[in-house]
VOPAPA-110153 format. One record per residue: residue number from 1; residue in one letter; x, y, z of N, C-alpha, C in turn. Coordinates in steps of 0.02 Angstrom, whole numbers, plus 50000, padded with zeros to 5 digits. Layout:
{seq: NUM, type: a, nxx: X, nyy: Y, nzz: Z, caxx: X, cayy: Y, cazz: Z, cxx: X, cyy: Y, czz: Z}
...
This chain:
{seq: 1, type: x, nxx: 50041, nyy: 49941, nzz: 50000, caxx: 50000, cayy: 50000, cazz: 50000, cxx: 50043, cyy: 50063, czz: 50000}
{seq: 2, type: x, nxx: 50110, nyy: 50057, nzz: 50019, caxx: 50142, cayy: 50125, cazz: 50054, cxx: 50170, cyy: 50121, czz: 49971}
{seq: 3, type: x, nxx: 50192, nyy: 50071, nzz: 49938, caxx: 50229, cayy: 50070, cazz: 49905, cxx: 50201, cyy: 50110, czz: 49832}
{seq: 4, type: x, nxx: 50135, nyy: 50087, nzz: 49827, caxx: 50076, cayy: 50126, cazz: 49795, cxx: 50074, cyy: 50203, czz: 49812}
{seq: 5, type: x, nxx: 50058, nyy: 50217, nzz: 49859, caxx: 50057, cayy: 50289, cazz: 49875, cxx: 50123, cyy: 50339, czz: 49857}
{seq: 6, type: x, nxx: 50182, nyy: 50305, nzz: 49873, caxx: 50243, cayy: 50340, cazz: 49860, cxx: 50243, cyy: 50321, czz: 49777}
{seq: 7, type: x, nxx: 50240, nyy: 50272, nzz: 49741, caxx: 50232, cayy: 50286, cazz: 49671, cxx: 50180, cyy: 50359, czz: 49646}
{seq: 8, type: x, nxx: 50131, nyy: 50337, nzz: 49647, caxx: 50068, cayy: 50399, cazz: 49667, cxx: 50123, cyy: 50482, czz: 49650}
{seq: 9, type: x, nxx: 50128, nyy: 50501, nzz: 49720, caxx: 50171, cayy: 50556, cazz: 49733, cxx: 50218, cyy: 50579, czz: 49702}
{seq: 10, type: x, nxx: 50278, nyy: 50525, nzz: 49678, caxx: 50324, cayy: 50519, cazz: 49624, cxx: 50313, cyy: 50555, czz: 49567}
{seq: 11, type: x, nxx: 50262, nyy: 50512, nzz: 49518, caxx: 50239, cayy: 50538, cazz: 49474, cxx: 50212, cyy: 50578, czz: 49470}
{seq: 12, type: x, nxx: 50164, nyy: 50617, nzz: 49528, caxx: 50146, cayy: 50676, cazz: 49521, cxx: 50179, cyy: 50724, czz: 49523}
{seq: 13, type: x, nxx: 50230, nyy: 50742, nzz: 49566, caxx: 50295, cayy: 50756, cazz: 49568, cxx: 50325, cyy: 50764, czz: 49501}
{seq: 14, type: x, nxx: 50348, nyy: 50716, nzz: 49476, caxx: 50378, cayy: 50725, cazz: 49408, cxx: 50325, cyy: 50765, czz: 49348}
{seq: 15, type: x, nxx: 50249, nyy: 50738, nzz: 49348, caxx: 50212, cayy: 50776, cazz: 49302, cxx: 50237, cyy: 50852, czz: 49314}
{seq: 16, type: x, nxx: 50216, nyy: 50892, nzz: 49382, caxx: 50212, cayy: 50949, cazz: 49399, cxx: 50273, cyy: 50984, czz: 49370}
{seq: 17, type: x, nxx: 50350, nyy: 50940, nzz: 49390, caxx: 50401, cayy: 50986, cazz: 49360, cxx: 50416, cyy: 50974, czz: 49290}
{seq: 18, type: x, nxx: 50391, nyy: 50934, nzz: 49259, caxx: 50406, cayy: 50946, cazz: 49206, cxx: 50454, cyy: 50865, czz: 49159}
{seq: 19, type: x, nxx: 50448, nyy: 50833, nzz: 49146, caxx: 50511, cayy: 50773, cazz: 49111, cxx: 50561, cyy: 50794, czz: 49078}
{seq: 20, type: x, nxx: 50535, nyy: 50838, nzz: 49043, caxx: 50588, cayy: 50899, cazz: 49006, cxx: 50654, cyy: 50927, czz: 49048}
{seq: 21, type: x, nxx: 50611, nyy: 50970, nzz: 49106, caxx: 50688, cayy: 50990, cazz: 49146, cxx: 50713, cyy: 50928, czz: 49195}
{seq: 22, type: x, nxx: 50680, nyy: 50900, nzz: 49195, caxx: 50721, cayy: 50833, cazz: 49219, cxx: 50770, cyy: 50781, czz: 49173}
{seq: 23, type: x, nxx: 50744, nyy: 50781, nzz: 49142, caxx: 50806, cayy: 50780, cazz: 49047, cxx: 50880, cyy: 50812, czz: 49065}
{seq: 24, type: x, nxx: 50844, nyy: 50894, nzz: 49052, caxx: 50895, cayy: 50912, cazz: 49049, cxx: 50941, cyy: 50936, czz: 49122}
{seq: 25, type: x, nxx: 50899, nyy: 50964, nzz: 49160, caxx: 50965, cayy: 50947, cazz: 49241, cxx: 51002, cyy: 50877, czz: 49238}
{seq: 26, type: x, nxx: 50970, nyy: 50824, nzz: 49229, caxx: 51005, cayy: 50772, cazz: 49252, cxx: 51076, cyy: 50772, czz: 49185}
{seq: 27, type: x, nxx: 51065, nyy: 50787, nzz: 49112, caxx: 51116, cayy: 50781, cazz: 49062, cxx: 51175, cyy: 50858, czz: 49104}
{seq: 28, type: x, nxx: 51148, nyy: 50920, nzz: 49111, caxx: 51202, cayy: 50933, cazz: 49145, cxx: 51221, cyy: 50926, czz: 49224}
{seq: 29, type: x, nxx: 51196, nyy: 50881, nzz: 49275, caxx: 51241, cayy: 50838, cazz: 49310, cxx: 51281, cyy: 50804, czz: 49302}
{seq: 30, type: x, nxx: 51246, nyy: 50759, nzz: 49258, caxx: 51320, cayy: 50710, cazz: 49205, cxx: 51357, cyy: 50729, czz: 49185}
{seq: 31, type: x, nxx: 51369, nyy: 50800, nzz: 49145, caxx: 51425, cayy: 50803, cazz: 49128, cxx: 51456, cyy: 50852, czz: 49179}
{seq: 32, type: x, nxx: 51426, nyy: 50888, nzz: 49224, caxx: 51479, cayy: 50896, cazz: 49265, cxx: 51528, cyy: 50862, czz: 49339}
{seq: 33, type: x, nxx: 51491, nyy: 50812, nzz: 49323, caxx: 51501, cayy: 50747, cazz: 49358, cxx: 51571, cyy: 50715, czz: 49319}
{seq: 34, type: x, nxx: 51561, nyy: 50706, nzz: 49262, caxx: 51614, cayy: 50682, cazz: 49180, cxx: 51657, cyy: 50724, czz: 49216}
{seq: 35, type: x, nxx: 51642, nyy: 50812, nzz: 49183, caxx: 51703, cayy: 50855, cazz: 49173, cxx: 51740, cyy: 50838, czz: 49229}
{seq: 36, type: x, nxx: 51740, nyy: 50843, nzz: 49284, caxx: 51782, cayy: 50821, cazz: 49347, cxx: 51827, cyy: 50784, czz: 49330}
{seq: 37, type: x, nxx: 51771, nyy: 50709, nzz: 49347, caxx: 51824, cayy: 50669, cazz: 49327, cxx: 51877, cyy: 50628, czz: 49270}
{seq: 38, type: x, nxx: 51867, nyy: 50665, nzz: 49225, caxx: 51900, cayy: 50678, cazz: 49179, cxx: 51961, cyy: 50691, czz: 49173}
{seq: 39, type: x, nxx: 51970, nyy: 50750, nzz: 49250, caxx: 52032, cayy: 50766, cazz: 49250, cxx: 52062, cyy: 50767, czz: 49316}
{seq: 40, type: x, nxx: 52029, nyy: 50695, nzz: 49345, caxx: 52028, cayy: 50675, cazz: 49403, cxx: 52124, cyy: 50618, czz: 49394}
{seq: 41, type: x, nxx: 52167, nyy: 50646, nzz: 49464, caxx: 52220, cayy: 50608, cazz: 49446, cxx: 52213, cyy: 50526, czz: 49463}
{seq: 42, type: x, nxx: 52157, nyy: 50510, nzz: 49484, caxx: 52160, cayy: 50438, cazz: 49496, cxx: 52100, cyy: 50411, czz: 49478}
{seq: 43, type: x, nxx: 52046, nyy: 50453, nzz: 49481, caxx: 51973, cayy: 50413, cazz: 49468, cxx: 51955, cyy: 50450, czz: 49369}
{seq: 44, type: x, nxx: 51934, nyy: 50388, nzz: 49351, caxx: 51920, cayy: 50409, cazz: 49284, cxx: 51845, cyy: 50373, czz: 49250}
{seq: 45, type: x, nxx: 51814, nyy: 50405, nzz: 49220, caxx: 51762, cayy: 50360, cazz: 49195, cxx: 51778, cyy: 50309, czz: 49150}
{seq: 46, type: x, nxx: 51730, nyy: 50258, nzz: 49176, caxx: 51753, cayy: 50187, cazz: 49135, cxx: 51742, cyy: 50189, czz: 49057}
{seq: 47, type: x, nxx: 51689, nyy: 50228, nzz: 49021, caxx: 51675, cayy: 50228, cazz: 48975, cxx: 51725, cyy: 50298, czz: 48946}
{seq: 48, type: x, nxx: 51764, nyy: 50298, nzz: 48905, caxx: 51819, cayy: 50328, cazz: 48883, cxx: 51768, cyy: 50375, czz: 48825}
{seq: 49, type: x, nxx: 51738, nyy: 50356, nzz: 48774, caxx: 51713, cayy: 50376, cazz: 48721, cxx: 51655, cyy: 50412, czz: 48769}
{seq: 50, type: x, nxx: 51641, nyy: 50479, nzz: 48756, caxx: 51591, cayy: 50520, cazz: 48780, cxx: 51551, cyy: 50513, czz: 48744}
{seq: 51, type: x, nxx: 51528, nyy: 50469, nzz: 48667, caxx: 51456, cayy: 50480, cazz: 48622, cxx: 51434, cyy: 50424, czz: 48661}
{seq: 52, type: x, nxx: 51462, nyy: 50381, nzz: 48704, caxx: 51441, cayy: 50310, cazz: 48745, cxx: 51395, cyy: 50317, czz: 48819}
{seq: 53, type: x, nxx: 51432, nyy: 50392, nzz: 48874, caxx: 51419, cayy: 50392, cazz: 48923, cxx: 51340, cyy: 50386, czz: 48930}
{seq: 54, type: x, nxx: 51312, nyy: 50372, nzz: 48975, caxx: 51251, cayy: 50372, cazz: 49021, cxx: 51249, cyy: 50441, czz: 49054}
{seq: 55, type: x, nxx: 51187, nyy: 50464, nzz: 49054, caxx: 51175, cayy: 50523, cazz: 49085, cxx: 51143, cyy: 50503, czz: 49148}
{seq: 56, type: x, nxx: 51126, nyy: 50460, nzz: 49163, caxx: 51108, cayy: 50436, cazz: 49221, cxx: 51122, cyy: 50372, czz: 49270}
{seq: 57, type: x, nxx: 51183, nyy: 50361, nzz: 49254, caxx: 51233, cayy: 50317, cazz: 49270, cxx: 51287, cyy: 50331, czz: 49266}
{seq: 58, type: x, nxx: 51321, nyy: 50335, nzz: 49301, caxx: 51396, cayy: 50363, cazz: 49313, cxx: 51449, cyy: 50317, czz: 49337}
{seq: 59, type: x, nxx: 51494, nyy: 50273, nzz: 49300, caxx: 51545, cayy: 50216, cazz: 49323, cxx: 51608, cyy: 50234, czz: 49300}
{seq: 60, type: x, nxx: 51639, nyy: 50225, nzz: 49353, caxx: 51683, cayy: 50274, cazz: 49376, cxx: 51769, cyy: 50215, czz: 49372}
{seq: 61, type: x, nxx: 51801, nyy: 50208, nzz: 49382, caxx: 51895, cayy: 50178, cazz: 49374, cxx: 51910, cyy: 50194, czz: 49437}
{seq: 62, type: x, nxx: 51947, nyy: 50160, nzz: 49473, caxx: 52010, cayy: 50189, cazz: 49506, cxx: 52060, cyy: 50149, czz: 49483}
{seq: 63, type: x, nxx: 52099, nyy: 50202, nzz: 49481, caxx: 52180, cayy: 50186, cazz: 49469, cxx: 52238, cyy: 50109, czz: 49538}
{seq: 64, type: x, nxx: 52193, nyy: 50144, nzz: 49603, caxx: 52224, cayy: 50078, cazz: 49657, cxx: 52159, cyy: 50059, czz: 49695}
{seq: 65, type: x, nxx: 52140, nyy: 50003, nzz: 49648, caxx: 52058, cayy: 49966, cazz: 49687, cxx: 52093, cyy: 49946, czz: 49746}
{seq: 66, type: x, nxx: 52167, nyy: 49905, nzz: 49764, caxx: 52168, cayy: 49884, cazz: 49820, cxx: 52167, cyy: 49930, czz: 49873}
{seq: 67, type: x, nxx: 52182, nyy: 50000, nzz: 49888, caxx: 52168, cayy: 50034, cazz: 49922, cxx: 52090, cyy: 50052, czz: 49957}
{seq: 68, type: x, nxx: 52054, nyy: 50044, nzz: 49905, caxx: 51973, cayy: 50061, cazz: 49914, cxx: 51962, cyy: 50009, czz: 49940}
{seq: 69, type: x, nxx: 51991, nyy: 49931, nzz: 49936, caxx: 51970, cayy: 49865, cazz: 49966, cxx: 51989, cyy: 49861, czz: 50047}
{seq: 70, type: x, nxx: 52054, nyy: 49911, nzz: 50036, caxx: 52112, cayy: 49893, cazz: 50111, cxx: 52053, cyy: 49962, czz: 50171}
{seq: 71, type: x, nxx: 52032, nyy: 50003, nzz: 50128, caxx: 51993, cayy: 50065, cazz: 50173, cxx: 51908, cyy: 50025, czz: 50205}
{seq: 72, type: x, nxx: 51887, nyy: 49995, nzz: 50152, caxx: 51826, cayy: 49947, cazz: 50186, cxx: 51846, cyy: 49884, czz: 50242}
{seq: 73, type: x, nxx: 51904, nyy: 49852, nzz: 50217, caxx: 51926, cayy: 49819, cazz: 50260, cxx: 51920, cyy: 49829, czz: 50343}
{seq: 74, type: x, nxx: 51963, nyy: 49898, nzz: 50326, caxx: 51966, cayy: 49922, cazz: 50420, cxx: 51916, cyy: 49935, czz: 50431}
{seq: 75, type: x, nxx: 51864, nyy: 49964, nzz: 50396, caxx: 51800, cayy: 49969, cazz: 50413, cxx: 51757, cyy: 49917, czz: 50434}
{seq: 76, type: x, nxx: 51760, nyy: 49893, nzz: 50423, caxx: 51713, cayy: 49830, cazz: 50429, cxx: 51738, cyy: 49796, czz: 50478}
{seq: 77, type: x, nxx: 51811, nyy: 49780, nzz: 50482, caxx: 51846, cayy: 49763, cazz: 50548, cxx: 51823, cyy: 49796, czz: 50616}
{seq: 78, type: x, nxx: 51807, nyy: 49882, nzz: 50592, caxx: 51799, cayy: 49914, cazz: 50677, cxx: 51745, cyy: 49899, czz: 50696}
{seq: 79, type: x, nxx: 51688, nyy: 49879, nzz: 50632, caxx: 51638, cayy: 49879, cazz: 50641, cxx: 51629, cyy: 49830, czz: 50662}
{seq: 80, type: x, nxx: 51648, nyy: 49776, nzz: 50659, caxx: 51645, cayy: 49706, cazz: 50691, cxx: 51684, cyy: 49680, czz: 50759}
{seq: 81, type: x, nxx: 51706, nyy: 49708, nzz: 50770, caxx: 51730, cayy: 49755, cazz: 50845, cxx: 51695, cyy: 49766, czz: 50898}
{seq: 82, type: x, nxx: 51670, nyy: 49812, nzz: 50864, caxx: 51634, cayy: 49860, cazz: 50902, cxx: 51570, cyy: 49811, czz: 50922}
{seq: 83, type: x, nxx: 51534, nyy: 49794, nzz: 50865, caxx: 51472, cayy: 49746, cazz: 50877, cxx: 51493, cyy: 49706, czz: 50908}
{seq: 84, type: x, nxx: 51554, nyy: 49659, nzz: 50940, caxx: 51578, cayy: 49605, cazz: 50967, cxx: 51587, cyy: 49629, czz: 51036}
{seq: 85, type: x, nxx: 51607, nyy: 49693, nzz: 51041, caxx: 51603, cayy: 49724, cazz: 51105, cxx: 51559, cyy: 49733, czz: 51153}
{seq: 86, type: x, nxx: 51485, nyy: 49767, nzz: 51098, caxx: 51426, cayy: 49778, cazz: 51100, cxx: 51388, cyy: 49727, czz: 51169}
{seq: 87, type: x, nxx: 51402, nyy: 49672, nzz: 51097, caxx: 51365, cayy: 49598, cazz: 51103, cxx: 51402, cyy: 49554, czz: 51199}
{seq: 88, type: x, nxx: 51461, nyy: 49566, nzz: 51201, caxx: 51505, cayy: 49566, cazz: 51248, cxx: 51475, cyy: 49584, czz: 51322}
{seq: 89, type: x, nxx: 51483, nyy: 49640, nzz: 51322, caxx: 51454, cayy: 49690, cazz: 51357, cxx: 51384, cyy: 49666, czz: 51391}
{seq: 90, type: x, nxx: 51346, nyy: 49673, nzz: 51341, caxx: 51249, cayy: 49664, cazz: 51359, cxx: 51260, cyy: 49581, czz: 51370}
{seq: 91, type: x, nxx: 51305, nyy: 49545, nzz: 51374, caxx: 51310, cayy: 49470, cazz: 51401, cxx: 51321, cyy: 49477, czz: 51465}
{seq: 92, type: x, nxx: 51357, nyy: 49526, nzz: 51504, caxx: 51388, cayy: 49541, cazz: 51579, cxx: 51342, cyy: 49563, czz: 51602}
């Protein structure tokens, strides 16, 4: 039912402003989303050819994935920590 109602709203929403300027804001988000990283020294868009990009999808490169793997890592480590602590704790 909720899920109905928030569709509902959505679309009315979108009728009211328009599909048109939602077209076009979202094409220049994209590309100023692109231009960035474009001339970004480590992150680059995956799709190289700009007649290719998505204006509403944005997939992105890094240059050292293992870094972005090694930064979730510790994350997830404190986080599992912490919940172990948590859990620890409310046992005493």
């Amino acid at each position: 039912m909720l899920a109905i109602y928030l569709l509902a709203k959505i679309t009315k929403d979108v009728i009211d402003y328009g599909l048109e300027n939602i077209r076009t804001e979202s094409k220049i988000k994209a590309g100023l989303i692109y231009n960035y990283f474009d001339y970004h020294p480590h992150i680059k868009p995956y799709i190289k050819n700009k007649k290719y990009r998505s204006e509403t999808v944005v997939v992105l490169e890094y240059d050292k994935p293992n870094q972005i793997l090694d930064h979730f890592k510790k994350k997830i480590s404190l986080s599992v920590a912490v919940m172990e602590s948590i859990k620890q704790n409310s046992l005493e």
